[in-house]
PAGU-797639 format. One record per residue: z, x negated, y negated of N, C-alpha, C in turn. Coordinates in steps of 0.02 Angstrom, whole numbers, plus 50000, padded with zeros to 5 digits. Layout:
BEGIN
     nz     nx     ny    caz    cax    cay     cz     cx     cy
      Z      X      Y      Z      X      Y      Z      X      Y
...
// end
This chain:
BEGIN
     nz     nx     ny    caz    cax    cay     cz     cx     cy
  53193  50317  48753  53151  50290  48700  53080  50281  48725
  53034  50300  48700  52951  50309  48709  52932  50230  48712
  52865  50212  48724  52869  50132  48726  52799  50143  48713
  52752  50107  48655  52701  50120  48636  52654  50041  48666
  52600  50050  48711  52576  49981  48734  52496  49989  48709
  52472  49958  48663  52395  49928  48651  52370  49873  48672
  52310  49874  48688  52265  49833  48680  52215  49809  48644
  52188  49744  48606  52146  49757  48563  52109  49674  48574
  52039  49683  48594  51999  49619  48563  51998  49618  48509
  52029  49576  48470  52027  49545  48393  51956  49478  48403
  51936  49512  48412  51864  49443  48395  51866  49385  48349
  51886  49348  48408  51883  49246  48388  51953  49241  48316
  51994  49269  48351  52079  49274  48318  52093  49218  48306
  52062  49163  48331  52073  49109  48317  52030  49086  48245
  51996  49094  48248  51959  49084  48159  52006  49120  48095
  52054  49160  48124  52105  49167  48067  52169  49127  48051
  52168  49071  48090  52221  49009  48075  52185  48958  48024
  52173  48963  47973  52157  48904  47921  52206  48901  47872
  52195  48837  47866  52241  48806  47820  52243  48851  47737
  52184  48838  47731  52150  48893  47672  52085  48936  47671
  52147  48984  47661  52074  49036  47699  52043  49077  47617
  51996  49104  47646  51933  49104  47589  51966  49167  47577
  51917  49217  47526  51944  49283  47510  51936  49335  47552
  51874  49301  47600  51851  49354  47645  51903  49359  47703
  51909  49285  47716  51948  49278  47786  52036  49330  47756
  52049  49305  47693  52114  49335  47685  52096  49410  47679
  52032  49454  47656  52040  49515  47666  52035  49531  47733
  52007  49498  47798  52009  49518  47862  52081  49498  47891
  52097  49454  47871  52189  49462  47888  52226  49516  47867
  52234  49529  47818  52254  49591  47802  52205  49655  47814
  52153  49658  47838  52141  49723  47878  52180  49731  47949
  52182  49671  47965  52191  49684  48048  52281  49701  48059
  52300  49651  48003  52390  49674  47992  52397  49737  47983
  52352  49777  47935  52368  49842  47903  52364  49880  47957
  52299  49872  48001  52278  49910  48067  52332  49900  48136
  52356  49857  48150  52402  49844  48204  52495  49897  48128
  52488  49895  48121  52542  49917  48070  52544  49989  48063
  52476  50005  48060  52472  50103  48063  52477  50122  48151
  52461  50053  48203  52447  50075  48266  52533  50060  48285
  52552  50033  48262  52642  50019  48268  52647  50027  48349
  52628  49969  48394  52625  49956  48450  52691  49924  48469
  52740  49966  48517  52776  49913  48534  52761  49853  48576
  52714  49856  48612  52694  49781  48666  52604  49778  48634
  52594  49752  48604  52526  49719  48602  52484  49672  48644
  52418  49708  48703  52395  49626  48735  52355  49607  48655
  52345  49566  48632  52283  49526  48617  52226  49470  48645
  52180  49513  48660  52113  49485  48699  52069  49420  48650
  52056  49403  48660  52020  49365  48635  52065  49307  48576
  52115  49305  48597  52184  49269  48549  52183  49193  48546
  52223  49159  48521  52195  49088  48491  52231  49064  48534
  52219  48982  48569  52227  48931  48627  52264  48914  48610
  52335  48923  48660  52408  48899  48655  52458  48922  48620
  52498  48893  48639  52590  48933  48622  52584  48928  48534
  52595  48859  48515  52592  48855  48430  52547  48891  48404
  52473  48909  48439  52432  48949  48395  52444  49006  48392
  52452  49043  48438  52516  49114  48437  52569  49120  48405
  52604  49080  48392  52649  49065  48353  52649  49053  48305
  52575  49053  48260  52571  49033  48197  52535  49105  48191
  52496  49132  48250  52463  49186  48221  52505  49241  48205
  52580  49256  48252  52623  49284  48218  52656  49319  48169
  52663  49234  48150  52701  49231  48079  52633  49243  48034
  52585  49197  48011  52551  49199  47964  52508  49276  47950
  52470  49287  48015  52458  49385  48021  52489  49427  48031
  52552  49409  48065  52590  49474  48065  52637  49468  48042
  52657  49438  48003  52731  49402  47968  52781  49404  48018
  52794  49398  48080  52838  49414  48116  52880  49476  48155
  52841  49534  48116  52844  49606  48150  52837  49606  48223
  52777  49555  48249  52795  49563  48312  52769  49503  48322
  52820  49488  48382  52834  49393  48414  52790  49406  48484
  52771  49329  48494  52745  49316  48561  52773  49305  48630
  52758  49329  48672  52805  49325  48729  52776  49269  48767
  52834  49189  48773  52789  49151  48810  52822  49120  48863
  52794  49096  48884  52833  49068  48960  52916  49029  48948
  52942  49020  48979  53013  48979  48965  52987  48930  48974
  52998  48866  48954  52978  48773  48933  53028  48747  48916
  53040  48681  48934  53100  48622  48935  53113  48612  48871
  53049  48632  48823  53083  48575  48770  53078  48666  48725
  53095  48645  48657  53085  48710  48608  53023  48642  48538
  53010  48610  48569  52972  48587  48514  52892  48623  48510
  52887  48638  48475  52828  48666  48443  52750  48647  48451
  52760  48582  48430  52732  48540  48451  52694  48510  48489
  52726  48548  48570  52733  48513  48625  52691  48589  48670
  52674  48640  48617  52650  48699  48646  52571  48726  48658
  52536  48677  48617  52455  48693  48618  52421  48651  48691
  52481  48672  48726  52452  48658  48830  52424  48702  48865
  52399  48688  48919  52390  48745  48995  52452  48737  49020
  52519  48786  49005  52572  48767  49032  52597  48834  49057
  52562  48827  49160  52564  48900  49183  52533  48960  49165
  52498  48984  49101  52440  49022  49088  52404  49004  49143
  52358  48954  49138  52295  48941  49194  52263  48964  49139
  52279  48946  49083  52221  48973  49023  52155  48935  49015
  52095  48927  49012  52026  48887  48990  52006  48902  48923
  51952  48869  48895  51932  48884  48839  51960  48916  48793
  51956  48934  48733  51971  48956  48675  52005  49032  48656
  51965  49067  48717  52002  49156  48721  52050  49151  48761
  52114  49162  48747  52183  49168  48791  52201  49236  48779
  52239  49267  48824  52274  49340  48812  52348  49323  48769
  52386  49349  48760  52441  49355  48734  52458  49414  48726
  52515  49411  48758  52577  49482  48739  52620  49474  48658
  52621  49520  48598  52647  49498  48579  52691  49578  48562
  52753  49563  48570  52814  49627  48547  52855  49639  48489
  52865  49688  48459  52912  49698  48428  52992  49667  48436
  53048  49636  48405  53081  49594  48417  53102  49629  48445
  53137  49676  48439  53179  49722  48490  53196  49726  48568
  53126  49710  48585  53122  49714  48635  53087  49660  48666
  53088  49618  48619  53070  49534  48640  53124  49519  48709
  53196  49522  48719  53232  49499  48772  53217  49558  48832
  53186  49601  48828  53145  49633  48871  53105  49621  48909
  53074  49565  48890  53017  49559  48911  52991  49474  48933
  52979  49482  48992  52937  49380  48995  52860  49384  49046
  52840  49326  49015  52784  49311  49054  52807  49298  49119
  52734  49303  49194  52727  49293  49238  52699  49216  49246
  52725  49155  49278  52678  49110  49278  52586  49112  49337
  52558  49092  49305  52498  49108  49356  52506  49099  49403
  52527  49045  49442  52541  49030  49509  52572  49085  49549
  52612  49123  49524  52634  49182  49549  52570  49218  49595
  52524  49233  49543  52451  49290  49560  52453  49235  49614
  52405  49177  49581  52370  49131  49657  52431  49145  49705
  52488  49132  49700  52497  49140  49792  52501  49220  49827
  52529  49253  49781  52495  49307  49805  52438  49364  49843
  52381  49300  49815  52333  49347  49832  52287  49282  49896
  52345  49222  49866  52305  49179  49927  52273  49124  49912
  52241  49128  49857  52209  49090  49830  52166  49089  49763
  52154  49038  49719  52135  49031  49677  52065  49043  49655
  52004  49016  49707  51936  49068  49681  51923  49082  49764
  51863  49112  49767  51864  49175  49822  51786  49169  49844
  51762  49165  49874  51675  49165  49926  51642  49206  49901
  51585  49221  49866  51545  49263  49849  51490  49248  49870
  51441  49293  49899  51368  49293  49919  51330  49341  49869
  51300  49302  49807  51271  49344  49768  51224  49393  49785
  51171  49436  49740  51151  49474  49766  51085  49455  49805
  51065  49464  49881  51002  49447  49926  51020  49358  49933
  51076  49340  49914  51101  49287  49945  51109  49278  50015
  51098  49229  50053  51130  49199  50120  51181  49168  50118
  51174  49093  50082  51228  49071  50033  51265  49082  50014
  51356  49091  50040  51380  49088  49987  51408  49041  49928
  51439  49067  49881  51467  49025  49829  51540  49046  49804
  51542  49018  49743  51623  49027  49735  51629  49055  49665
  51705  49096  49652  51700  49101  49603  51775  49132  49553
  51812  49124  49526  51864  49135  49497  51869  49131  49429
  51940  49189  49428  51950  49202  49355  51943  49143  49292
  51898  49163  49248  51880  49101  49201  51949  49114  49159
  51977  49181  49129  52019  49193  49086  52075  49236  49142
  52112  49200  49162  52160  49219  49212  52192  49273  49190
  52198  49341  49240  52236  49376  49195  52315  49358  49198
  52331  49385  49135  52404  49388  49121  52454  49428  49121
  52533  49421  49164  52565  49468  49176  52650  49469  49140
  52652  49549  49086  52719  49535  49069  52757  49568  49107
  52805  49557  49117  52859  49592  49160  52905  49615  49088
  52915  49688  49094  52964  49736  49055  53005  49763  49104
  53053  49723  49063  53124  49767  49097  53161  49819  49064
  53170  49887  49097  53214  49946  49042  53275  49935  49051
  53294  49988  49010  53357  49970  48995  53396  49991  49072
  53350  50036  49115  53385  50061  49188  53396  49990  49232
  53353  49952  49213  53360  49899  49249  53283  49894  49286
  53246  49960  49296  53184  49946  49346  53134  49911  49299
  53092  49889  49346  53043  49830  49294  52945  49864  49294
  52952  49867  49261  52855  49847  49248  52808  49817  49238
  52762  49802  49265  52719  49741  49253  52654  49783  49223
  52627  49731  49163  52582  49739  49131  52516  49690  49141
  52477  49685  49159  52416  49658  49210  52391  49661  49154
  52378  49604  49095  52321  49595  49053  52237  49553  49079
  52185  49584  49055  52135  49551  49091  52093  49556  49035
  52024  49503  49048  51974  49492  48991  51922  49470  49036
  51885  49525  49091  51850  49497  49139  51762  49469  49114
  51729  49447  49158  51662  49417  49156  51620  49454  49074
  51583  49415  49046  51563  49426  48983  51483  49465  49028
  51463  49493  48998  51384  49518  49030  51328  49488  48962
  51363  49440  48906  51289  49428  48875  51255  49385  48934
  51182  49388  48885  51125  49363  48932  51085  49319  48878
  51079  49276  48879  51062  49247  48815  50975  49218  48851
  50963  49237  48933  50882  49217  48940  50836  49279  48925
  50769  49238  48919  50735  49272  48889  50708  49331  48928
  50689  49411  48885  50670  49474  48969  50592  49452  48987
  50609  49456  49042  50524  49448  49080  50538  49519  49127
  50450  49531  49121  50433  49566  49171  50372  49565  49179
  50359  49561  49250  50290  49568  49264  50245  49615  49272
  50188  49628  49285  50122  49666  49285  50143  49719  49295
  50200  49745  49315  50204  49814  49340  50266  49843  49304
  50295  49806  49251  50357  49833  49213  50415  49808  49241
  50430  49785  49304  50485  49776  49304  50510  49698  49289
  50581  49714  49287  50577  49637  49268  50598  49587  49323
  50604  49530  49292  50603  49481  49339  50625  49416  49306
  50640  49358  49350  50649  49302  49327  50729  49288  49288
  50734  49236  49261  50814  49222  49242  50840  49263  49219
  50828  49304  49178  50871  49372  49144  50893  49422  49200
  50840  49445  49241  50855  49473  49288  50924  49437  49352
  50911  49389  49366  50945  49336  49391  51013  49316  49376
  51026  49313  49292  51073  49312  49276  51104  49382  49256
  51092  49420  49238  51116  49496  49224  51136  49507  49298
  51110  49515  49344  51141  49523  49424  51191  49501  49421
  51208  49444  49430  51239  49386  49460  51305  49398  49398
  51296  49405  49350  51364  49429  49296  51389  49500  49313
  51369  49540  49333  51412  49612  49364  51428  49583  49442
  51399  49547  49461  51415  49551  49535  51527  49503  49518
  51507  49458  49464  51563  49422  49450  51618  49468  49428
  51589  49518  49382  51660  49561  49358  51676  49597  49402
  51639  49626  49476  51641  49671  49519  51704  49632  49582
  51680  49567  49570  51743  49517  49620  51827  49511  49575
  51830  49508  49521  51859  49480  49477  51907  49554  49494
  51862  49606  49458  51898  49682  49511  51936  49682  49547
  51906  49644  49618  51929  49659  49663  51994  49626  49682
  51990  49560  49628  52055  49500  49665  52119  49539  49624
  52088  49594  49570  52154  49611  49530  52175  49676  49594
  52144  49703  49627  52182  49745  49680  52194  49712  49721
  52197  49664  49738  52210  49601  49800  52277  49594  49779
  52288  49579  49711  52362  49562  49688  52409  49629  49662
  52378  49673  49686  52410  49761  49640  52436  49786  49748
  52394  49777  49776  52403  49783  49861  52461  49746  49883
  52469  49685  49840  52533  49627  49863  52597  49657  49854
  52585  49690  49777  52635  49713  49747  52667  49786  49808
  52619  49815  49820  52637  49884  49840  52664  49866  49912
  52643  49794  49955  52675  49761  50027  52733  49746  49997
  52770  49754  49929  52826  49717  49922  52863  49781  49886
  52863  49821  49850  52875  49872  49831  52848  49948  49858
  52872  49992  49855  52871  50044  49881  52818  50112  49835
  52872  50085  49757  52832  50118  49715  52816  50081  49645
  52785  50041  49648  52789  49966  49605  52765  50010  49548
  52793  50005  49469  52773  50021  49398  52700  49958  49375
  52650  49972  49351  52591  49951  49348  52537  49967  49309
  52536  49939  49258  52492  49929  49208  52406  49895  49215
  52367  49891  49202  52340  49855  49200  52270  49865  49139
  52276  49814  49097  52242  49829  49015  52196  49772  48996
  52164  49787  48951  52119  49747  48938  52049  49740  48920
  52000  49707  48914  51923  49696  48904  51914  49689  48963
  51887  49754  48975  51851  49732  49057  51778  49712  49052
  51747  49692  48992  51674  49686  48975  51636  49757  49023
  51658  49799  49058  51617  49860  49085  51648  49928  49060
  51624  49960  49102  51657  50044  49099  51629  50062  49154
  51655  50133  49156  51646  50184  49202  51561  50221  49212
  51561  50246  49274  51477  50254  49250  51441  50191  49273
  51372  50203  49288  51335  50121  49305  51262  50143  49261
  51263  50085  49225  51211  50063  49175  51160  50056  49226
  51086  50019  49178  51024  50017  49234  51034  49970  49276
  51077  49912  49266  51074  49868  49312  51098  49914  49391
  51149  49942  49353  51198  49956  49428  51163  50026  49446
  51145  50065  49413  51083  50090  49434  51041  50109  49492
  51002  50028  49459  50944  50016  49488  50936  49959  49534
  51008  49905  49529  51019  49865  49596  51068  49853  49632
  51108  49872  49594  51192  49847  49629  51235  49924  49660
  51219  49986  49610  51252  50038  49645  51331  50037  49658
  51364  50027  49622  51426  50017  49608  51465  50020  49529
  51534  50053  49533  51552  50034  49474  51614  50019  49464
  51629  49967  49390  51670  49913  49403  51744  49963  49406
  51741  50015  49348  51818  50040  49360  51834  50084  49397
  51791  50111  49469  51812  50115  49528  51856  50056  49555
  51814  50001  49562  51830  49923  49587  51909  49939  49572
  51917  49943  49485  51975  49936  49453  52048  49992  49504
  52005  50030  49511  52056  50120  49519  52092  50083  49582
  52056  50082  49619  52070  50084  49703  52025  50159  49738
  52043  50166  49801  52001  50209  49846  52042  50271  49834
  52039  50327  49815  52057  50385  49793  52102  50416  49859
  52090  50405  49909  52115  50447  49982  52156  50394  49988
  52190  50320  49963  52239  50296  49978  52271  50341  49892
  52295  50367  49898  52315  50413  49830  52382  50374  49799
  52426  50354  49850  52476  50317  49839  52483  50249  49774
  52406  50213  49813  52368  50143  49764  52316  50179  49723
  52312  50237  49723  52248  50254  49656  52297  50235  49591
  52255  50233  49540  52270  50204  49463  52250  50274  49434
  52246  50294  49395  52250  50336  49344  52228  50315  49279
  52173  50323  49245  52150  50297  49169  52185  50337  49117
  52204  50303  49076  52252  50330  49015  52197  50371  48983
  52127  50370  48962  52084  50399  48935  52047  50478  48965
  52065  50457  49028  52034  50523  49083  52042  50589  49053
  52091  50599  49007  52096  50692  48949  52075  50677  48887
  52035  50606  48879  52021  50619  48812  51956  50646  48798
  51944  50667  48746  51879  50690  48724  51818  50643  48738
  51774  50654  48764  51707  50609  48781  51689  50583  48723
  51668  50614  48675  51669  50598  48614  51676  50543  48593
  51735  50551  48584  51806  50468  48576  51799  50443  48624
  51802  50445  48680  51805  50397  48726  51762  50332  48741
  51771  50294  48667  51717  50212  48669  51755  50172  48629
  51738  50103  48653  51768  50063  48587  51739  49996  48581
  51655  50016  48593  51634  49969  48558  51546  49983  48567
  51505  49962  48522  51426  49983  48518  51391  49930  48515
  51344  49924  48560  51305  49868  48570  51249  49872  48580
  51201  49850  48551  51126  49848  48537  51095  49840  48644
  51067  49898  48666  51041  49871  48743  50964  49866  48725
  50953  49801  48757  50911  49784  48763  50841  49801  48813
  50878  49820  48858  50832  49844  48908  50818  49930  48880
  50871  49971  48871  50801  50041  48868  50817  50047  48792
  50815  49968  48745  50789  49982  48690  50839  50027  48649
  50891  50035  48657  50933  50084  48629  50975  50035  48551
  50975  50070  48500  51021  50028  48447  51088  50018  48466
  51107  49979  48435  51196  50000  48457  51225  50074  48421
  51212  50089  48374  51213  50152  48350  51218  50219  48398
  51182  50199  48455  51150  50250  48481  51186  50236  48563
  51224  50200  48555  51249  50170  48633  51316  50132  48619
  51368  50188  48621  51438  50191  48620  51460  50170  48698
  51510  50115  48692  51542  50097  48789  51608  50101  48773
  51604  50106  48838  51695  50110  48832  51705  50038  48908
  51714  49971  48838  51723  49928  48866  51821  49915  48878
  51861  49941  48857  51922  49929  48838  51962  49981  48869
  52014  49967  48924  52032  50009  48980  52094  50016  48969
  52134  50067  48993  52221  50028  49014  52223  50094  49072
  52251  50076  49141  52256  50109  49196  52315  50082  49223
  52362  50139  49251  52411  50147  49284  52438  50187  49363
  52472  50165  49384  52490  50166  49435  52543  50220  49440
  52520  50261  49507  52552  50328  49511  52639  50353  49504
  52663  50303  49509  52727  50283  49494  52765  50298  49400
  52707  50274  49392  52714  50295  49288  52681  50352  49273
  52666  50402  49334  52638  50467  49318  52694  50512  49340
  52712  50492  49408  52740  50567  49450  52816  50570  49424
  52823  50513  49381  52939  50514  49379  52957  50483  49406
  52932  50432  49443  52949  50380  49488  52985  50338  49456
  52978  50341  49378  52991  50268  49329  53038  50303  49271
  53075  50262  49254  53108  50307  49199  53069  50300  49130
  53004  50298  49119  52960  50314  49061  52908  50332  49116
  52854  50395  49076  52815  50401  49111  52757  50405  49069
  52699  50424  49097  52635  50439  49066  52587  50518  49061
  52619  50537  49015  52609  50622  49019  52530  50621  48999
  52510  50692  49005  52464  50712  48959  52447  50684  48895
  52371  50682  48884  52360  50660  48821  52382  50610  48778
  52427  50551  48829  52449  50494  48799  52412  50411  48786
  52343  50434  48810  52305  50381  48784  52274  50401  48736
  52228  50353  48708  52195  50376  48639  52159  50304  48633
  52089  50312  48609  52071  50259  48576  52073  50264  48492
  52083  50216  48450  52147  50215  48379  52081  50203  48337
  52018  50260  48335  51970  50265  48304  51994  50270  48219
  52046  50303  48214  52072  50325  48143  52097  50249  48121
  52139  50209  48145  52177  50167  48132  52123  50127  48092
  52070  50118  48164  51999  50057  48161  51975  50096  48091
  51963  50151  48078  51903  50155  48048  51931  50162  47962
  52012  50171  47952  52049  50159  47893  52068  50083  47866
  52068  50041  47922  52078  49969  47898  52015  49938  47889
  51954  49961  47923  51892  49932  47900  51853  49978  47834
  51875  50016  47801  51859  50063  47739  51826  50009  47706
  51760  50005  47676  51730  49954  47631  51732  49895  47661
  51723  49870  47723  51735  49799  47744  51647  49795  47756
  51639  49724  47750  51565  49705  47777  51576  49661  47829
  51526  49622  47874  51499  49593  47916  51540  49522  47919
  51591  49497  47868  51619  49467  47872  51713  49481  47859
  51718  49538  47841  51786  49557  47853  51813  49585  47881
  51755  49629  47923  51770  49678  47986  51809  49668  48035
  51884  49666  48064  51929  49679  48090  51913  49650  48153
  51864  49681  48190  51847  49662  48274  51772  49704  48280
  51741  49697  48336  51697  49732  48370  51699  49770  48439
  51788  49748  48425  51795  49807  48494  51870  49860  48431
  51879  49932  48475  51923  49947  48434  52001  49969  48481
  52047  49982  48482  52116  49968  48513  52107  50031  48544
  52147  50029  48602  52170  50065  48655  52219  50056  48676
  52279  50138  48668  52333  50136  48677  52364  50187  48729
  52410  50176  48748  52433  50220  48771  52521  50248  48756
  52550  50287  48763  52620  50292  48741  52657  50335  48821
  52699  50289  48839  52764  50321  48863  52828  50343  48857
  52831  50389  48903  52886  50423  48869  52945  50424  48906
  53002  50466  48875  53073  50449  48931  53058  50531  48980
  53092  50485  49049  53059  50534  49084  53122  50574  49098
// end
């Protein structure tokens, strides 16, 4: 049986839990149902998803009528109630990930508790010397990533590495001085936010390296909003010289730990899923397509190692899906601002 896995920032998923929702909010509920419904995902991450067990649990039922359930940690009690906690997520603020599955294969499947990663990799945040720093400083996952473990029916298991790394807005103002370039807090802070997703990178191969000291040919997912892409923008460019989904891949001549991007045969074209106004060379968003939204795998779900694999042409970004559920939508019913990325496996 094939096993279909997406990813999708649903932007601030949490503003679709009201008590009474307006006409707009109910036509953007039902876009995003209709759109996850044509994308008929068996494992869904949702990025940007609403804080805590009950709110998942309501987003569910109320958006998805129950087609597909949340996968959440095992807990003492079953009260409901007792679920809008930090209980093992290591979740902060308001954007949480969530796995959510088709029932079927709900007893398939459970969360990783965080503590797992932290001891794994050692520890919880990690020494950074920003950039022309002496100093260092510190710094760790704000939105921890999240891990489901799928079990097949062979019995071998897979782990799915959800992540929602460092945001790159910049909300100071651009300076530059007498000579064009820039300078001052924007500059300062734009650095200092790639240098964070570039660590954040790195602690997720810190914990993908653990796996491979403990397994031989470990099955390995890893999906999500990486707020970057492939390629280096002007920052990285013009100061940092690096890029994040290398960070992501691993070193190519360890071939064993290289990752593989589900998108790597798709058409360039397609290959974005989301447009954003740049500020620096002035470009519209119109005019400046990224491909912020990843899913990469581990050589093991390529070569037959696994009893599903990842053939040819099995990623796709779900431009058709996005661009049929938002038909006539405006600025307030529009679905998301990022668009889904999938991939499909198959029986090998």
């Amino acid at each position: 049986m094939a096993l279909k896995v997406t990813t999708w920032n649903i932007k601030h998923s949490s503003k679709l839990l009201d008590e009474n929702p307006s006409s707009l909010l109910s036509d953007r509920i039902n876009r995003i149902r209709s759109t996850i419904e044509e994308i008929n995902p068996d494992i869904l991450l949702i990025v940007e998803g609403p804080k805590g067990e009950e709110a998942i649990t309501k987003f569910c039922t109320e958006v998805l009528e129950d087609k597909w359930l949340p996968v959440l940690l095992k807990t003492s009690t079953d009260d409901l109630g007792d679920r809008d906690r930090d209980y093992g997520y290591d979740g902060r603020g308001t954007q949480w990930m969530w796995y959510v599955v088709k029932p079927s294969i709900l007893a398939s499947c459970r969360i990783q508790e965080a503590r797992v990663w932290q001891s794994f990799v050692g520890e919880i945040d990690w020494s950074v010397n920003y950039w022309g720093k002496i100093e260092a400083d510190d710094h760790d996952h704000y939105r921890q990533p999240q891990i489901l473990i799928y079990t097949h029916d062979s019995g071998d298991e897979m782990e799915l590495i959800g992540v929602h790394l460092k945001s790159k807005i910049n909300m100071k103002r651009i300076e530059r001085n007498v000579d064009g370039n820039l300078t001052g807090a924007y500059l300062e802070t734009a650095l200092k936010a790639r240098v964070k997703l570039a660590t954040e990178a790195r602690n997720i191969r810190h914990y993908i390296d653990a796996k491979f000291d403990q397994l031989a040919k470990p099955a390995i997912m890893v999906l999500g909003d990486c707020n970057d892409g492939p390629g280096h923008d002007f920052f990285e460019s013009q100061y940092l010289f690096f890029d994040l989904i290398q960070n992501l891949q691993g070193e190519i001549l360890l071939a064993e730990r290289y990752f593989n991007h589900a998108l790597f045969d798709t058409s360039q074209n397609l290959r974005w899923t989301a447009r954003f106004r740049d500020e620096i060379l002035d470009k519209p968003a119109s005019q400046n397509p990224l491909l912020l939204d990843h899913i990469l795998m581990s050589q093991p779900l390529c070569d037959g190692s696994f009893p599903l694999k990842v053939n040819a042409n099995a990623g796709l970004v779900e431009h058709q899906a996005f661009e049929r559920g938002n038909s006539g939508s405006n600025r307030h019913t529009i679905t998301s601002d990022h668009r889904p990325v999938s991939c499909v496996l198959s029986d090998n």
